[in-house]
C-alpha positions as CSV (number, residue, x, y, z in Angstrom):
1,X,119.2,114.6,111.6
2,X,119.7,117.2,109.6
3,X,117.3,117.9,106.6
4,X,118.2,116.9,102.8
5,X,115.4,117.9,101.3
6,X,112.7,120.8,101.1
7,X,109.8,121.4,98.9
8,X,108.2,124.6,98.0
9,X,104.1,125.2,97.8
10,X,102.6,127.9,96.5
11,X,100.4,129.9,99.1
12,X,97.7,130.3,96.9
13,X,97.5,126.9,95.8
14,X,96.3,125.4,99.4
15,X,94.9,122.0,97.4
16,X,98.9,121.3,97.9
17,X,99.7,121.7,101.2
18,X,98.8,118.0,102.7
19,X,100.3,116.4,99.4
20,X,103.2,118.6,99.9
21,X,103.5,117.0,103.8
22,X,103.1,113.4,102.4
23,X,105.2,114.0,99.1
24,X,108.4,112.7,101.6
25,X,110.3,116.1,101.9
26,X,112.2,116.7,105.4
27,X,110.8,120.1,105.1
28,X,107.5,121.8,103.3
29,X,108.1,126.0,102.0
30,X,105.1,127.4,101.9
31,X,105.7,130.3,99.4
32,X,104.3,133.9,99.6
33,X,106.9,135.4,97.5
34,X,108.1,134.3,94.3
35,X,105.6,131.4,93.0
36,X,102.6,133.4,93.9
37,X,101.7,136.7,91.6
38,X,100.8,140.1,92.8
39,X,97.0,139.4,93.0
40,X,97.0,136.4,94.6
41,X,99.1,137.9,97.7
42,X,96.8,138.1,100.2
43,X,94.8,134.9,99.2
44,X,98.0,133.2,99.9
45,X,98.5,134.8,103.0
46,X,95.1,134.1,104.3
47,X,95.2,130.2,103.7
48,X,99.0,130.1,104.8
49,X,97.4,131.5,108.4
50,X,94.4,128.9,108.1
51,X,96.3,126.1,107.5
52,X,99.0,127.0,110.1
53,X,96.6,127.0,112.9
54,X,96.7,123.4,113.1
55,X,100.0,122.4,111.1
56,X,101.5,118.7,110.9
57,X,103.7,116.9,113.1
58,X,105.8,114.9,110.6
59,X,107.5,117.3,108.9
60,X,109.2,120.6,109.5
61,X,107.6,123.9,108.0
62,X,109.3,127.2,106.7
63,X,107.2,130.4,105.1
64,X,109.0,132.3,102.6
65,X,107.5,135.8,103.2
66,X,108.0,138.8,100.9
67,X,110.6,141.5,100.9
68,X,109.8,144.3,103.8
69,X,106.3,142.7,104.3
70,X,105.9,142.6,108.4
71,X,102.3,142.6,108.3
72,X,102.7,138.7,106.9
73,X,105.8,138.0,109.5
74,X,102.9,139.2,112.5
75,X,100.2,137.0,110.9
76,X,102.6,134.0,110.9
77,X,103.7,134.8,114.2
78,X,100.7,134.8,115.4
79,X,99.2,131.8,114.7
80,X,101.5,130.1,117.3
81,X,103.2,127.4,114.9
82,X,106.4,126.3,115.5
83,X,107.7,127.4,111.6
84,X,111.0,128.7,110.5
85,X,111.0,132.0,108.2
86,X,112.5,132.3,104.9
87,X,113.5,135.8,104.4
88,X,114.5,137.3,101.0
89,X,117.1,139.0,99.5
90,X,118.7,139.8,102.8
91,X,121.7,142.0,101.9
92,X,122.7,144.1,105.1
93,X,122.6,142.2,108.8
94,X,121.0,145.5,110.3
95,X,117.9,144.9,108.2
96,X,117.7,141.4,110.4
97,X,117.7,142.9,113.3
98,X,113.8,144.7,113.1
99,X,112.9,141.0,111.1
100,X,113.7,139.4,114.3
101,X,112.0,141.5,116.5
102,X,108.7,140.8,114.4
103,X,109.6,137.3,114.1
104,X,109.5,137.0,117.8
105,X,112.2,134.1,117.8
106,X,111.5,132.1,115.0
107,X,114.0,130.8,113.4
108,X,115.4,132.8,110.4
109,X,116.5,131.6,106.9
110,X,118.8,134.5,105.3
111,X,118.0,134.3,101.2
112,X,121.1,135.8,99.9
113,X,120.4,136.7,95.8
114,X,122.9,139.4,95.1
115,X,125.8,140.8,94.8
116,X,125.7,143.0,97.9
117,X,124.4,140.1,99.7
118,X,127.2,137.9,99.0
119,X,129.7,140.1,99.9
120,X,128.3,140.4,103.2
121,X,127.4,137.0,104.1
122,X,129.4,136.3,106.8
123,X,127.9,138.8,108.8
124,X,124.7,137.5,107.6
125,X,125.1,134.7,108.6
126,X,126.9,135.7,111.9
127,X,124.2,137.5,112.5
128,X,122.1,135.6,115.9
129,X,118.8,135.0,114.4
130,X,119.9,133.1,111.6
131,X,119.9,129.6,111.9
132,X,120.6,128.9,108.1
133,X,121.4,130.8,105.2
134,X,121.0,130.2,101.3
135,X,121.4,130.9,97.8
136,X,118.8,132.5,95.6
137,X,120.8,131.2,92.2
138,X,118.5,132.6,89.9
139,X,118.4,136.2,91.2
140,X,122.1,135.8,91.7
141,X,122.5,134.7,87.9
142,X,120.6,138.1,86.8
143,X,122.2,140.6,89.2
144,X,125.4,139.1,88.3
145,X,124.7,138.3,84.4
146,X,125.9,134.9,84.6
147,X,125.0,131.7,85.1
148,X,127.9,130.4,84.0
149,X,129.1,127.2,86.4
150,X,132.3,128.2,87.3
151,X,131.0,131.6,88.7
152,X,127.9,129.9,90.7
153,X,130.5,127.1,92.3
154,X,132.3,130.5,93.0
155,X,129.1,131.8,95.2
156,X,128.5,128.5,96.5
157,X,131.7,128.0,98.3
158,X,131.5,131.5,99.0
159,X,128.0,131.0,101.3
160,X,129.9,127.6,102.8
161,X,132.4,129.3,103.4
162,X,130.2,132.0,105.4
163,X,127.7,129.5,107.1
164,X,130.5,127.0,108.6
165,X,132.6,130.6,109.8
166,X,129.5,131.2,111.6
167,X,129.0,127.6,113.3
168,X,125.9,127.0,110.4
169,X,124.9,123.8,109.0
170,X,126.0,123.6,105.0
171,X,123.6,125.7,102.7
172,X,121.3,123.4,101.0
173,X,121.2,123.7,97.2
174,X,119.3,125.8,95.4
175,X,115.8,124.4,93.3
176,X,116.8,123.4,90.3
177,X,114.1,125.1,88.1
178,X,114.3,122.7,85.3
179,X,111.6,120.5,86.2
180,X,111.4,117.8,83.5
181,X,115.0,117.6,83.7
182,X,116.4,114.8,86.1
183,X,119.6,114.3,84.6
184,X,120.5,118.2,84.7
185,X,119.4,117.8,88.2
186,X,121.3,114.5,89.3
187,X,124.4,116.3,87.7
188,X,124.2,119.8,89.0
189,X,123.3,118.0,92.9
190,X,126.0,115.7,92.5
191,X,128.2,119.0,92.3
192,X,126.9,120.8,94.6
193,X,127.8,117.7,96.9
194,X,131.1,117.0,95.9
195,X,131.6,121.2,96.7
196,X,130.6,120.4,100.6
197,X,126.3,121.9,100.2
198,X,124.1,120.1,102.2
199,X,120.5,118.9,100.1
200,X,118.5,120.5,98.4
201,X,115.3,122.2,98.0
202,X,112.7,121.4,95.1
203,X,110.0,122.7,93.5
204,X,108.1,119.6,92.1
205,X,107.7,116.2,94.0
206,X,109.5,114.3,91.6
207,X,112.8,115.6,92.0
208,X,113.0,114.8,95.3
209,X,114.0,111.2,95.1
210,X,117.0,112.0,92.5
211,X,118.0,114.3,95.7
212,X,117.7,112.0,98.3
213,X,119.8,109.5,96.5
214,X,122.8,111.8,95.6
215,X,123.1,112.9,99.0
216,X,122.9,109.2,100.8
217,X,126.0,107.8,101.5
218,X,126.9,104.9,100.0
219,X,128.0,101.7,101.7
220,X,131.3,102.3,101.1
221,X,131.0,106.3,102.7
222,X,129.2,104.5,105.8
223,X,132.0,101.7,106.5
224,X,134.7,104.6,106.3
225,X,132.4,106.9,108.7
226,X,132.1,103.5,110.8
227,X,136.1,102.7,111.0
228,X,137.0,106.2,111.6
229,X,134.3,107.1,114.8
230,X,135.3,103.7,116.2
231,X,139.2,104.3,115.3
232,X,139.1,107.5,117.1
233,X,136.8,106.7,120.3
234,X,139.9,107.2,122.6
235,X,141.5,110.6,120.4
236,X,144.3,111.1,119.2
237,X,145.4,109.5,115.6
238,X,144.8,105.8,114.0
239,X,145.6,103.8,111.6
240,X,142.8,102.1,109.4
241,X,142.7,98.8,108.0
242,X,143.4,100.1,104.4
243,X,146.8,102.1,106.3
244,X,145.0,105.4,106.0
245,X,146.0,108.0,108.7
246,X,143.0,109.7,110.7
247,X,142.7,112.1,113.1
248,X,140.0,114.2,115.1
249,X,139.7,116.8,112.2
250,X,137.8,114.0,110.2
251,X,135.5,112.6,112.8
252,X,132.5,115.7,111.6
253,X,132.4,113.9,108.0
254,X,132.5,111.0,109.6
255,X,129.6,111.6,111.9
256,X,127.4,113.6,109.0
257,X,127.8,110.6,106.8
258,X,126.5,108.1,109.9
259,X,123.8,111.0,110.4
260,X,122.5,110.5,107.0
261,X,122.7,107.0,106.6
């Protein structure tokens, strides 16, 4: 099953880590970029690498490393876990090809937060050690000098668009960086549904629940997911009850709903 939801830790706040692993998110970012300030760098690094030496089963685990830093790529690598890498601001596919080298086949998460990355995102994503990419909305927002909706449902279709060309699961949403705000963050999730994103990551516990429940499918979705895969066992069109007309091109909704459900 495919993740829905994703939490970030600080690296330098290690208190976090096991509360991040029980909080209920499919996946735990440990953050060495963004949430952690320049003096706390290597701290961060050193109890990412501690903690990693004997990680958790239950959940996945990704490391959001800084720009051009390999010397925190080979400490990850080395500690053996079996950890994804988030890699930011990725902007030219050549740049990914010495970042998989270090990352010695880890899996690669492309961070896409400008406009040069955008406009080359399907070769990002194309590109063969990438298994997911992403939005970085607030970089995005200032390189571009808007946050206005219609222009970030513009870059989100954009990096579907891109990750589906390139046989990609959906990007997940964005965090939503308004913590106390649930309602901004049922509403802007809800939208990034309805626009064809898969989950989303978070950056306090609380908001993953509100995520979780806008990207369940309801009964209703589940009985039309049901009716279809069964309508379609043998190929070729069907008729359901309700005298809509299906055909193979829906059966991948169909299946993603049952997947989630």
């Amino acid at each position: 099953m495919s993740p829905l939801t994703a939490l970030y830790v600080p690296g330098d706040r290690p208190e976090r880590f096991e509360k991040a692993v029980a909080s209920g998110a499919d996946v735990v970012i440990l953050d060495l970029e963004d949430a952690v300030p320049d003096r706390s760098k290597a701290d961060a690094l050193a109890n990412v690498v501690e903690w990693l030496a004997s990680p958790p089963a239950e959940v996945s685990i990704q490391v959001r490393v800084n720009e051009r830093a390999a010397h925190e790529i080979r400490a990850v690598r080395a500690t053996g876990a079996a950890v994804g890498l988030r890699i930011p601001k990725v902007e030219d596919p050549r740049r990914l090809d010495a970042v998989a080298v270090l990352a010695g086949g880890l899996p690669l998460t492309a961070l896409i937060e400008s406009a040069r990355g955008i406009e080359a995102a399907a070769a990002i994503a194309a590109h063969p050690a990438v298994h997911e990419v992403a939005l970085g909305e607030a970089d995005l927002a200032s390189d571009l000098g808007s946050a206005d909706p219609l222009v970030r449902d513009q870059l989100r279709v954009r990096l579907l668009v891109a990750a589906r060309a390139a046989g990609l699961p959906a990007p997940m949403l964005s965090a939503y960086p308004a913590i106390g705000d649930l309602d901004g963050l049922r509403a802007d999730t809800e939208r990034g549904r309805a626009l064809g994103l898969r989950g989303r990551v978070a950056v306090h516990p609380k908001q993953l629940a509100v995520i979780k429940e806008v990207f369940a499918p309801d009964e209703e979705e589940r009985a039309w997911a049901r009716e279809v895969v069964d309508a379609l066992e043998g190929g070729g069109v069907a008729t359901l009850a309700d005298g809509q007309m299906v055909d193979p091109a829906m059966l991948g909704r169909a299946r993603r709903l049952l997947e989630h459900g």
